[in-house]
C-alpha positions in Angstrom: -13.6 -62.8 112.0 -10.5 -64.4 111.6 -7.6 -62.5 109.7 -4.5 -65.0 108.4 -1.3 -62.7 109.2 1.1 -61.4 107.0 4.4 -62.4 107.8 4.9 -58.5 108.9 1.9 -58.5 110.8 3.3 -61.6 113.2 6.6 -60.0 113.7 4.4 -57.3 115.1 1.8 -59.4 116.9 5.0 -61.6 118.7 7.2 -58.9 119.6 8.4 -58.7 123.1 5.6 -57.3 125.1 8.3 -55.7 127.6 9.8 -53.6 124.5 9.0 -50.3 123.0 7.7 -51.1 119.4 7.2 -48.3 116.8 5.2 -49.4 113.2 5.0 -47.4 110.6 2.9 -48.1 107.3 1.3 -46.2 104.4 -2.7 -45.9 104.1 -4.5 -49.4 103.4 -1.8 -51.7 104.9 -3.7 -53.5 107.5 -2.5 -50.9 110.4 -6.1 -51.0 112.2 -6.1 -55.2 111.6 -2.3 -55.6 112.9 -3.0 -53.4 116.1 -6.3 -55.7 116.9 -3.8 -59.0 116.3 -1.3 -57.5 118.8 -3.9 -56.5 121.7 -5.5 -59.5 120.9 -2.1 -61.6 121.1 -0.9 -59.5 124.4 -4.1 -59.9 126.2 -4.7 -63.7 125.4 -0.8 -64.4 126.7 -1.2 -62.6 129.9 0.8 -60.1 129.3 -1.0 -56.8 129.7 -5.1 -57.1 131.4 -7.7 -55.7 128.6 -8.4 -52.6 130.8 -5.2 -51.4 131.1 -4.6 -50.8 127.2 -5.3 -48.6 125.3 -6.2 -48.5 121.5 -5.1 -45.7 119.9 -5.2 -44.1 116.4 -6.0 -41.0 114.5 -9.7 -41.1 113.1 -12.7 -41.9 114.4 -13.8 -44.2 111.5 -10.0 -46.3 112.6 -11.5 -46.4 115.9 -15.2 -47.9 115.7 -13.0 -50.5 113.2 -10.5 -51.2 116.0 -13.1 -51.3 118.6 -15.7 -53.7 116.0 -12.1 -55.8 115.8 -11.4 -56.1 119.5 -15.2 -57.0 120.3 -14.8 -59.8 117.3 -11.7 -60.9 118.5 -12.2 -60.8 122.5 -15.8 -61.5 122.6 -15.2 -63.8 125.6 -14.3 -60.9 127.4 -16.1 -58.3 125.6 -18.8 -60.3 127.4 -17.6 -59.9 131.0 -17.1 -56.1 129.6 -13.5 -56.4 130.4 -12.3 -54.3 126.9 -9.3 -52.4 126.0 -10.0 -48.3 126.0 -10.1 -47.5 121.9 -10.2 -44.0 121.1 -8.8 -41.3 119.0 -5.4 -38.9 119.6 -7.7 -36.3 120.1 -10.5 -37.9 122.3 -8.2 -39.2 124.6 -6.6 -35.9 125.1 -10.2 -34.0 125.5 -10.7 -36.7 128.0 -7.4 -36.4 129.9 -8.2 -32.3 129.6 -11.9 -33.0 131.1 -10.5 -35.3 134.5 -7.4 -33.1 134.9 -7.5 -30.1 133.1 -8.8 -27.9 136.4 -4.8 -28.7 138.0 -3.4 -26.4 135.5 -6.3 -24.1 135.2 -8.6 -25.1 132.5 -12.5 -24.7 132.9 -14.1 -28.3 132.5 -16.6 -27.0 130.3 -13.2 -26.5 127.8 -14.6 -27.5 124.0 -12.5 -29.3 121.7 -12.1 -27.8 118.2 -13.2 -30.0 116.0 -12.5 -29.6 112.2 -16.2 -28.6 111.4 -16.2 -26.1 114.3 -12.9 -24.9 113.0 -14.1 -24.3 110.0 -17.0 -22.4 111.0 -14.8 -20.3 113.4 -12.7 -19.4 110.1 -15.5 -18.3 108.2 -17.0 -16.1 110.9 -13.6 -14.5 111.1 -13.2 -14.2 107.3 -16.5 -12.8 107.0 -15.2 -9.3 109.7 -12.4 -8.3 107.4 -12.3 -6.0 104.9 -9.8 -7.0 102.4 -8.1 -6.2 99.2 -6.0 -9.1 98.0 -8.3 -11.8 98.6 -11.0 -13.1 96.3 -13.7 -13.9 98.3 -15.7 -15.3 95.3 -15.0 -18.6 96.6 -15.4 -18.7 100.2 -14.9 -22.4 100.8 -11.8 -21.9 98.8 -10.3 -19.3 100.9 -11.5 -21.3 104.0 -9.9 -24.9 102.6 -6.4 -22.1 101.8 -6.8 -21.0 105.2 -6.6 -24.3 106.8 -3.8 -25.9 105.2 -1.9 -22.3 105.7 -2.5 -22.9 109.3 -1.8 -26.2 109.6 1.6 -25.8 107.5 2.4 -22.8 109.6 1.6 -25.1 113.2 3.6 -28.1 112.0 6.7 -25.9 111.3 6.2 -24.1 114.6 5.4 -20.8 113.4 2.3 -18.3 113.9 0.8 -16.6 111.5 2.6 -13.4 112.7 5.6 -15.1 111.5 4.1 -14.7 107.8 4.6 -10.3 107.8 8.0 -10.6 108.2 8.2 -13.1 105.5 6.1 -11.7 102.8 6.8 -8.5 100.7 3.6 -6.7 101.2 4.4 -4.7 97.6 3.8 -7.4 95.5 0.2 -9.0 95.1 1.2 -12.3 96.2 2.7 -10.8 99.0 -0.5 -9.0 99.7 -2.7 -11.7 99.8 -0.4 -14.0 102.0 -0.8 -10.5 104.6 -3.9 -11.0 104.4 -4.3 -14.7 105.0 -2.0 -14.3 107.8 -3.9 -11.6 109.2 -7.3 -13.8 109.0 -5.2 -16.6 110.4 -3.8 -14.6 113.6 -7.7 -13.2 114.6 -8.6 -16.8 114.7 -6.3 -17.7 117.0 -7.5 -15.4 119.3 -10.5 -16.5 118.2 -10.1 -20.2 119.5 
């Protein structure tokens, strides 16, 4: 496969391998292409060996592309198995956890969390509460509410606690956030 670069994309691919770079672009603008042109560009110059680097990125669809693009791209190497390391943010943490986890104290049979498993952890701890304010109609609802609550409340730093000092429990709004916060903070000790 040969990709013809954007003039953006070749800044990228021939900027000094010695320097920090940080790239930031918007969904569909060749992010997953221009990270295969610069590993392709570094290896092929010398500049860093293919088993040293590391191909990182946040899904695991944007990784099997990465890795199909590396194998297309290096397939002289990808012959003599001498590949980049492509993985996702979170498999190359659970892998750094599973080699040297037991040096701070973590079992090595420690599981990841994945989103389904999440999700299935959230609606076992939904389904022990008795509650009030919430309509549990809907369960997928609540559980879809309940993860964006938590994931809003974890990218501003807070825990779910931090919601009952937030919230007028009077008021049915209020009520209902309790209660969300409540379901929230038994997961977490759930996890």
């Amino acid at each position: 496969m040969n990709i013809d670069p954007t003039p953006e994309q070749l800044a990228i691919m021939e900027y000094d391998a010695g320097k920090p770079l940080r790239v930031a672009a918007g969904a569909g603008t060749g992010k997953t292409s221009t990270i295969a042109l610069r590993l392709e560009t570094l290896i092929s110059q010398g500049a860093v060996d293919p088993e040293t680097t590391l191909g990182i990125t946040f899904t695991v669809k944007a990784a099997e592309e990465l890795q199909h693009r590396l194998m297309t791209q290096l397939h002289e190497l990808a012959k003599d198995g001498r590949m980049p390391l492509v993985t996702t943010y979170h498999g190359f943490a659970f892998s750094i956890v599973q080699e040297f986890g037991g040096y701070v104290g973590l079992e090595q049979q420690t599981r990841v969390i994945t989103p389904g498993f999440g999700r299935q952890l959230l609606l076992e701890t939904l389904s022990e509460g008795q509650y009030e304010h919430l309509d549990l109609t809907h369960v997928r609802g609540r559980i879809e509410e309940l993860v964006g609550l938590g994931s809003e409340l974890s990218n501003h730093l807070y825990r779910p606690q931090d919601l009952f000092a937030e919230v007028d429990a009077n008021d049915d709004i209020g009520a209902r956030r309790r209660e969300l916060a409540a379901v929230l903070a038994r997961y977490d000790e759930k996890k």
